[in-house]
DOKESE-295627 format. One record per residue: x, y, z of N, C-alpha, C, CB in turn; residue number from 1; residue in three letters. Coordinates in Angstrom, 1 decimal. Each point is the difference from the previous one (the first is absolute). Glycine has a CB too. Example, Ala and Ser with C-alpha at 12.3 -4.5 7.8 and 13.67 -1.06 7.14 Angstrom:
2
     nu     nv     nw    cau    cav    caw     cu     cv     cw    cbu    cbv    cbw num residuo
   13.2   -5.7    7.8   -0.9    1.2    0.0    0.9    1.2    0.0   -1.9   -1.2    1.2   1     ALA
    1.5    2.3   -1.9    0.9    1.1    0.0   -0.8    1.1    0.8    1.2   -0.6   -2.2   2     SER
//
This chain:
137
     nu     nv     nw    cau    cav    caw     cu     cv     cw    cbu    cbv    cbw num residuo
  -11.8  -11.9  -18.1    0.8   -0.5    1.1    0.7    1.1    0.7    0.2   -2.2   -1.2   1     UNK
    0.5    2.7    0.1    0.9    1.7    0.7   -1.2    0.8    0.8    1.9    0.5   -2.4   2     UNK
   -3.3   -0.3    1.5   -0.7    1.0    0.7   -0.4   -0.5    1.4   -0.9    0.9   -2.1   3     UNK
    0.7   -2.5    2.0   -0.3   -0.2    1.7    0.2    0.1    0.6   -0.2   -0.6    0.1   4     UNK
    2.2    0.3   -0.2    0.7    0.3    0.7    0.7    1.3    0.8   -0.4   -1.8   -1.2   5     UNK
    0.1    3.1   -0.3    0.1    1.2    0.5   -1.2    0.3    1.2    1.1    0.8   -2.4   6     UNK
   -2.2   -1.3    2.1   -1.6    0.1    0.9    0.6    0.0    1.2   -2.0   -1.3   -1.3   7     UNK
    2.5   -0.1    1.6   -0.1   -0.4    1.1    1.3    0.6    0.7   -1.5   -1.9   -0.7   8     UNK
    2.3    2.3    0.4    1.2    1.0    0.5   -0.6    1.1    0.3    1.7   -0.7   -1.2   9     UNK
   -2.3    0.9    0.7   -0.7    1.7    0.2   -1.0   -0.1    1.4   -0.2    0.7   -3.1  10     UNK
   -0.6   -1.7    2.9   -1.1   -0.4    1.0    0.9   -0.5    1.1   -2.0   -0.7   -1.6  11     UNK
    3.1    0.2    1.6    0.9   -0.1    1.7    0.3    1.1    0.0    1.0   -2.0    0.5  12     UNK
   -0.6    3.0   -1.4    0.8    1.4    0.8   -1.0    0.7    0.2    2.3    0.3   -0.9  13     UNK
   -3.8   -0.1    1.0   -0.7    0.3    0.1   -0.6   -0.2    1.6    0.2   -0.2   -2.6  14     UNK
   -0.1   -0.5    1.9   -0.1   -0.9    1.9    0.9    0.4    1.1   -0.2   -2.2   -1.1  15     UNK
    1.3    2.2    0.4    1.0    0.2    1.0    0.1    1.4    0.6    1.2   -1.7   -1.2  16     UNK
   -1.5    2.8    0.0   -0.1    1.5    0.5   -1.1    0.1    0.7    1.1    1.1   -1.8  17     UNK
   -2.1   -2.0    1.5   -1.2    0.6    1.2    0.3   -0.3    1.8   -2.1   -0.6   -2.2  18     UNK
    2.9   -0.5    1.9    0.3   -0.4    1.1    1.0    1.2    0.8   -0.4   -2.7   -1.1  19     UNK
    1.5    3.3    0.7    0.6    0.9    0.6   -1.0    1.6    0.3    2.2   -1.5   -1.2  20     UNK
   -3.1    1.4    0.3   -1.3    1.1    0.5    0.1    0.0    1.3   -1.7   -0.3   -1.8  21     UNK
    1.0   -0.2    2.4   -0.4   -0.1    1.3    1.0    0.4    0.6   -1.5   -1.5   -0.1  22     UNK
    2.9    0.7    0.0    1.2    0.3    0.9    0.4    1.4    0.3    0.6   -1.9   -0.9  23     UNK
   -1.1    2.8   -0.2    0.8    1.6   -0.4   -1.1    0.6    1.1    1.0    0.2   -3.2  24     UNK
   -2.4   -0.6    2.9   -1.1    0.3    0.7    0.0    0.4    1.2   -0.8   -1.2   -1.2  25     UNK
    1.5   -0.2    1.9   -0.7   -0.2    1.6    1.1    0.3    0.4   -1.6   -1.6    0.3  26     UNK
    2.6    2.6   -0.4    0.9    0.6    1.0   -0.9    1.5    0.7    2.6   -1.1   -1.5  27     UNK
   -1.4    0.3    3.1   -1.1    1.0    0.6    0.2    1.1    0.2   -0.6   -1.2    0.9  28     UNK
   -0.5    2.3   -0.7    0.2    1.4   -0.4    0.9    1.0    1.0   -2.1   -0.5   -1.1  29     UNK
    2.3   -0.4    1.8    0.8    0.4    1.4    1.7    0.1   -0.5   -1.9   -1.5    1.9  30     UNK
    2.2   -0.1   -3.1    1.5    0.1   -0.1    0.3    1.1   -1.3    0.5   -2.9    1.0  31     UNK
   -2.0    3.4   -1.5    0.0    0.7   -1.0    0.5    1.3    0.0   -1.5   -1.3   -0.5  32     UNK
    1.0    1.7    2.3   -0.1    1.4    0.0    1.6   -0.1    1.0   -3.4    0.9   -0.2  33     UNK
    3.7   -1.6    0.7    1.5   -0.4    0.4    0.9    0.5   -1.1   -0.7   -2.1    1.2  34     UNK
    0.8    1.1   -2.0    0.8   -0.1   -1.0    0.4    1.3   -0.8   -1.1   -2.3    0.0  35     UNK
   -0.2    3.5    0.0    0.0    1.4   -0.4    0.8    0.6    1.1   -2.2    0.0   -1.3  36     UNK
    1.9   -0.2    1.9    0.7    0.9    1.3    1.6   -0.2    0.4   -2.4   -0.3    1.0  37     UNK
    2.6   -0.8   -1.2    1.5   -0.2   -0.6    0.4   -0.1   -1.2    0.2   -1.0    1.5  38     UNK
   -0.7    1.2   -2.5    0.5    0.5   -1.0    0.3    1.5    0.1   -1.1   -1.9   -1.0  39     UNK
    0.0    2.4    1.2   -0.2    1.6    0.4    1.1    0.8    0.9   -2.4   -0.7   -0.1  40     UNK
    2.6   -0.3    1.0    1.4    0.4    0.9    1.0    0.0   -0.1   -0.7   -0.5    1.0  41     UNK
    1.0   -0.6   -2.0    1.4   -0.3   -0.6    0.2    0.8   -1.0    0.0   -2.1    0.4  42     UNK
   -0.9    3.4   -1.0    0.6    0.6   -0.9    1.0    0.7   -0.1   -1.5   -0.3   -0.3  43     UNK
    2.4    0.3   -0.6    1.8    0.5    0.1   -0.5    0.9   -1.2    2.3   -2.2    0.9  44     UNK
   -2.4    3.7   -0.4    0.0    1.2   -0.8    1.4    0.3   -0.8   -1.8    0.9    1.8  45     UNK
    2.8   -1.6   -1.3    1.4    0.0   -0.9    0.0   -0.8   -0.9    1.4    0.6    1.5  46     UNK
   -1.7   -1.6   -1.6   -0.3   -1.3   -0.8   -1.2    0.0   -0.3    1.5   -1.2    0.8  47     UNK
   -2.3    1.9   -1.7   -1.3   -0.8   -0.5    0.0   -0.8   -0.7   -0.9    1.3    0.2  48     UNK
    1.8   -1.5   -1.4   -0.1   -1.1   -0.8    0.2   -1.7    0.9    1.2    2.1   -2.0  49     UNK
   -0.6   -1.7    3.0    0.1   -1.5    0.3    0.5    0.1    1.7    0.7   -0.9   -2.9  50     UNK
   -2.2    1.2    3.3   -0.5   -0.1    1.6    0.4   -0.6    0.3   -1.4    0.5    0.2  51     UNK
    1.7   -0.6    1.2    0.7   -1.1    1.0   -1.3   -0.6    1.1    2.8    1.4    0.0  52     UNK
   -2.0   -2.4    0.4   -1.1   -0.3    0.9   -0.5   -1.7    0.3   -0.8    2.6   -0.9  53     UNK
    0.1   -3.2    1.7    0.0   -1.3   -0.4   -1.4   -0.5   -0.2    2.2   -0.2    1.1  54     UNK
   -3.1    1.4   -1.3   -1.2   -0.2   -0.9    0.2   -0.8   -1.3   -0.8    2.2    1.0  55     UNK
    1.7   -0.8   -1.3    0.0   -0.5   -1.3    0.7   -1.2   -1.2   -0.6    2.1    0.8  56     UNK
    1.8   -2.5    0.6    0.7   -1.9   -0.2   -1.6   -0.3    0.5    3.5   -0.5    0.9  57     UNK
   -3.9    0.2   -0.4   -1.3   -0.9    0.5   -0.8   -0.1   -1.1   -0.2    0.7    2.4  58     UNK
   -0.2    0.2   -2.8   -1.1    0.1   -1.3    0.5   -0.9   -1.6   -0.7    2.7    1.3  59     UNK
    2.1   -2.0   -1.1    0.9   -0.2   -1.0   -0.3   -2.1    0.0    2.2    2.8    0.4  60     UNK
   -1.4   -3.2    1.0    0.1   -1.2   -0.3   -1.6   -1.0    0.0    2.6    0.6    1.0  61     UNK
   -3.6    0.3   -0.4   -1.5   -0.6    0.2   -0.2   -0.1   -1.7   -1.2    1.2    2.7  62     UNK
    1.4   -0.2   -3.5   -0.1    0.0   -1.7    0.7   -1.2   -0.2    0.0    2.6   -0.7  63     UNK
    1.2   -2.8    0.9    0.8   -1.1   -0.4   -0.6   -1.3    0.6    2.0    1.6   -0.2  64     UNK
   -2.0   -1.7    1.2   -0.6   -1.3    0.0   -1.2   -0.2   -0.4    1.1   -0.3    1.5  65     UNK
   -2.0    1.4   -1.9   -1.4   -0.6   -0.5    0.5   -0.3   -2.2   -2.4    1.9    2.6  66     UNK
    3.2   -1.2   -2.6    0.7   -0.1   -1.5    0.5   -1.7    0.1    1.1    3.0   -0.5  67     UNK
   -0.2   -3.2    1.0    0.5   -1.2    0.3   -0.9   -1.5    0.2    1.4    1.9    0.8  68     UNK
   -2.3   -1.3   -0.1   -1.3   -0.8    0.3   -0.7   -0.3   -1.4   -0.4    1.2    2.4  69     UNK
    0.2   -0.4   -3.3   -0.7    0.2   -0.7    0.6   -0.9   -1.1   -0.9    2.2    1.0  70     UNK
    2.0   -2.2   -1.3    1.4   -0.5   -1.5    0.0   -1.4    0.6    2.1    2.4   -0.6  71     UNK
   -1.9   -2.8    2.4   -0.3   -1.4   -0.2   -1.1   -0.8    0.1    1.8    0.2    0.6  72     UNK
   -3.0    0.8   -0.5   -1.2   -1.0   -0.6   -0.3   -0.1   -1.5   -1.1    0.5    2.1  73     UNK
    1.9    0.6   -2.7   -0.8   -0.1   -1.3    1.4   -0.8   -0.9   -1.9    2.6    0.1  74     UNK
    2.9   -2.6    0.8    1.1   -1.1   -0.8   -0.6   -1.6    0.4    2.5    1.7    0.3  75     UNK
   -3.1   -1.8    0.8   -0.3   -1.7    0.5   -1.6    0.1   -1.1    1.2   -0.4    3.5  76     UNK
   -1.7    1.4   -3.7   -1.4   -0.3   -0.8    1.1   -0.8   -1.9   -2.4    2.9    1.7  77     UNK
    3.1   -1.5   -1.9    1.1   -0.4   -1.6    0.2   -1.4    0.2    1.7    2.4   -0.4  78     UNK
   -0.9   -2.8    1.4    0.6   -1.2    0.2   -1.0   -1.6   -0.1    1.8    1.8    1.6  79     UNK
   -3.0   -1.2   -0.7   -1.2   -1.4   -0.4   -0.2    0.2   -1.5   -1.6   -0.2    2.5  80     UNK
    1.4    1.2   -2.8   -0.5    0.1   -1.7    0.4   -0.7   -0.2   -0.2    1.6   -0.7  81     UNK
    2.0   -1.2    0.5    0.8   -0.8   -0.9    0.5   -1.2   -0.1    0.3    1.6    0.1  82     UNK
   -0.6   -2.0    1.3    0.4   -1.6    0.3   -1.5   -0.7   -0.8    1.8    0.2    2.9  83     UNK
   -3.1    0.5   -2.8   -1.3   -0.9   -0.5    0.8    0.2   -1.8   -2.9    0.9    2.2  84     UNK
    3.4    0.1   -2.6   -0.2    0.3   -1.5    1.4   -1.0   -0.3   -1.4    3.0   -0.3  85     UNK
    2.4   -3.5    1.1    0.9   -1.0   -0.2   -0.9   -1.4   -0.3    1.9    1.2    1.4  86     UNK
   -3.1   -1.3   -0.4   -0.5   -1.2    0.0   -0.6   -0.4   -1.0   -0.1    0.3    1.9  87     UNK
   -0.8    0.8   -2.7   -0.7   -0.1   -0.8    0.5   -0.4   -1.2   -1.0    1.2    1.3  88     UNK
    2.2    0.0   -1.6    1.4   -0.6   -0.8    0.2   -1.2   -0.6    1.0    1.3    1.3  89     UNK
   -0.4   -2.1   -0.1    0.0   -1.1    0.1   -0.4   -1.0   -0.5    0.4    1.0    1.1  90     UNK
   -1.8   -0.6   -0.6   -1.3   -1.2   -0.4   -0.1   -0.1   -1.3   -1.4    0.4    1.8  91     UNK
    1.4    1.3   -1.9   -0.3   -0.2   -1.8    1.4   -0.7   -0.9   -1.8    2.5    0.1  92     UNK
    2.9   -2.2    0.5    1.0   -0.6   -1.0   -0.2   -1.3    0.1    1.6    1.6    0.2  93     UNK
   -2.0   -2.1    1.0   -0.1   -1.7    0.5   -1.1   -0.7   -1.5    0.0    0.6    3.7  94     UNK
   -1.2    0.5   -3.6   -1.2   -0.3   -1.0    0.5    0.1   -1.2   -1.7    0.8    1.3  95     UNK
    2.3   -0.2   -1.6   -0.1    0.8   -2.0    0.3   -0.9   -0.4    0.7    2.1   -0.4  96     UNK
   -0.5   -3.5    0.4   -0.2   -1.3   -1.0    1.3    0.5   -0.6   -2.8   -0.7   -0.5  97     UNK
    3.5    1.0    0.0    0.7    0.4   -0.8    0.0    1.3   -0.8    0.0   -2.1    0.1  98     UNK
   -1.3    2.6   -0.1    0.0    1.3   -0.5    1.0    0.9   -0.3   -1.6   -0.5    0.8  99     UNK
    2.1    1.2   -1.5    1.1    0.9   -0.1   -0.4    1.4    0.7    0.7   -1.1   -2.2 100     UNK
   -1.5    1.5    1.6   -0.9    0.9    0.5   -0.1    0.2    1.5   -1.0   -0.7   -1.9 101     UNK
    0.4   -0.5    2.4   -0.3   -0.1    2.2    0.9    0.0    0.2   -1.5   -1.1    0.8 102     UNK
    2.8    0.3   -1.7    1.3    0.0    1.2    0.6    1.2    0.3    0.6   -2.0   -0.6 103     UNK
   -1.1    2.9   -0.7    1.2    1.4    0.0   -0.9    0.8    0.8    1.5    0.1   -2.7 104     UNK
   -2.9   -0.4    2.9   -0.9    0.9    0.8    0.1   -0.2    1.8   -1.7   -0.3   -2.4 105     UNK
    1.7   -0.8    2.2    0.3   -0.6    1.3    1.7    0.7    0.3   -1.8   -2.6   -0.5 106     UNK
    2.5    2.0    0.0    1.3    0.7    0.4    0.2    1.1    0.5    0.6   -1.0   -1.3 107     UNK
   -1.7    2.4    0.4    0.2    1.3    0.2   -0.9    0.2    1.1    0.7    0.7   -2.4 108     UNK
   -1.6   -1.2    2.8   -0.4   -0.2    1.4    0.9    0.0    1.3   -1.5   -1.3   -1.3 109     UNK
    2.0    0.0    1.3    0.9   -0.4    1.0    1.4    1.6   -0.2   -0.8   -3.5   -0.4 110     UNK
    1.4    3.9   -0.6    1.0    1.0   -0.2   -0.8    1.0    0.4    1.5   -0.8   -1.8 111     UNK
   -2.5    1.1    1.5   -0.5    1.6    0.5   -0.4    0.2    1.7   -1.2    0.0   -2.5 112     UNK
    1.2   -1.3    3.0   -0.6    0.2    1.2    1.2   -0.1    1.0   -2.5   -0.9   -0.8 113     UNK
    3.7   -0.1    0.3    1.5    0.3    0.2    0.5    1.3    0.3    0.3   -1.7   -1.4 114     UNK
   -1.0    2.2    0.0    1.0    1.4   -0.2   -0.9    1.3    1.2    0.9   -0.7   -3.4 115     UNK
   -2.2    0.3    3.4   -1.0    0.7    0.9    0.8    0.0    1.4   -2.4   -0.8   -1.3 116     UNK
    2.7   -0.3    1.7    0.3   -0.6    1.1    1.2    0.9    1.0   -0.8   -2.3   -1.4 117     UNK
    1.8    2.1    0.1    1.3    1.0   -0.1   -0.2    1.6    0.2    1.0   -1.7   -1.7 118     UNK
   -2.0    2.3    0.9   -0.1    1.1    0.1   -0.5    0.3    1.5   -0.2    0.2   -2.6 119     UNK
   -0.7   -0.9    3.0   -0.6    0.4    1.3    1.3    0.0    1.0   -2.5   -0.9   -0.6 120     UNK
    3.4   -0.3    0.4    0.9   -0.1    1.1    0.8    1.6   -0.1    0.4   -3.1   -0.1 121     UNK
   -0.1    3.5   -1.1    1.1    0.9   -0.1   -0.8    1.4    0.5    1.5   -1.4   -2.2 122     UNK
   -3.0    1.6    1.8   -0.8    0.9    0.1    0.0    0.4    1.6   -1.2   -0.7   -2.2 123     UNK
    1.1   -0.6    3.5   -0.1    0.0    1.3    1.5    0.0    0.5   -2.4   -1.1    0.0 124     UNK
    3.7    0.8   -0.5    1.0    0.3    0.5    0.1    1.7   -0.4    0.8   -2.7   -0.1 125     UNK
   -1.1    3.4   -1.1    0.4    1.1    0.2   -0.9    0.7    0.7    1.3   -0.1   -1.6 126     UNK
   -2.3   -0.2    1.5   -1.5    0.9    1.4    0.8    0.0    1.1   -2.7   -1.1   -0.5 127     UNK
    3.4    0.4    1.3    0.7   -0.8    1.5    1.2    1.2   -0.4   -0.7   -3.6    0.5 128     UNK
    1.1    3.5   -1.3    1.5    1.0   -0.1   -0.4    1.3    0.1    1.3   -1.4   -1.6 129     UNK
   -2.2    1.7    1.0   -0.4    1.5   -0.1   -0.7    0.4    1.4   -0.5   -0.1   -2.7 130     UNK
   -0.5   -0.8    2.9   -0.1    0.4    1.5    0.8    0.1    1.3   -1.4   -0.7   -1.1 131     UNK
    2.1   -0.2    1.0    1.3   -0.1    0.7    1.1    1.3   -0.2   -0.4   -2.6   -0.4 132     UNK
    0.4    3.0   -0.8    1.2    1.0    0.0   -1.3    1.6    0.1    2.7   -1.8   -2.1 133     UNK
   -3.7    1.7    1.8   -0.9    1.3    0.8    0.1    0.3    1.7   -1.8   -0.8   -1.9 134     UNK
    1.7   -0.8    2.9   -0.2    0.1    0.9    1.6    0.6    0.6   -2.2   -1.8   -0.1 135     UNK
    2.8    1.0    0.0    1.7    0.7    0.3    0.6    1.5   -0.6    0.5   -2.5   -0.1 136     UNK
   -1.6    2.8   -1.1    1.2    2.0    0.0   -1.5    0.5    0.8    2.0    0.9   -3.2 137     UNK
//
């Protein structure tokens, strides 16, 4: 049941990176050779460590929003998981007849996918903080 479920997590983010392929692809070679040329112009020979310019906020925040992009599809993919692996939980505690066994299995179902649930929230609030306090220094 776990291996399916790893399968099939792997086969959406799979999915999902092919799908940004193309995106990285089809920019056009025009904003490419732009984009060099102000970068190129903006170089501050007194500052190399940390060039000025507004190439490089542009780029900076184009990274950030595709990062951002990226933490809330794969938190909304965590979140269906976890709401199906509540369901399933469920059912089975509903089933186990009494079993000792299914109930405590079932239970750790429903708690793991809780606790999954949590981690992701806390995992996408601090992605949002870190990116947030990158874009501002």
């Amino acid at each position: 049941m776990i291996k399916r479920l790893f399968l099939a997590i792997g086969i959406l983010a799979s999915l999902f990176i092919a799908q940004l392929a193309p995106l990285a692809a089809a920019q056009d070679v025009t904003t490419q050779i732009q984009g060099g040329l102000c970068a190129g112009s903006n170089l501050d020979l007194n500052n190399i460590d940390n060039p000025t310019g507004s190439c490089n906020n542009d780029a900076l925040q184009r990274v950030n929003n595709i990062i951002r992009h990226i933490v809330n599809i794969l938190s909304a993919i965590v979140g269906v998981v976890a709401v199906i692996m509540i369901i399933i939980g469920g059912f089975r505690y509903i089933t186990s007849g009494g079993n000792d066994t299914s109930i405590t299995s079932a239970k750790n179902t429903i708690l793991y996918a809780v606790i999954g649930l949590v981690i992701v929230a806390l995992a996408q609030v601090l992605v949002h903080f870190v990116l947030r306090n990158i874009t501002n220094s």
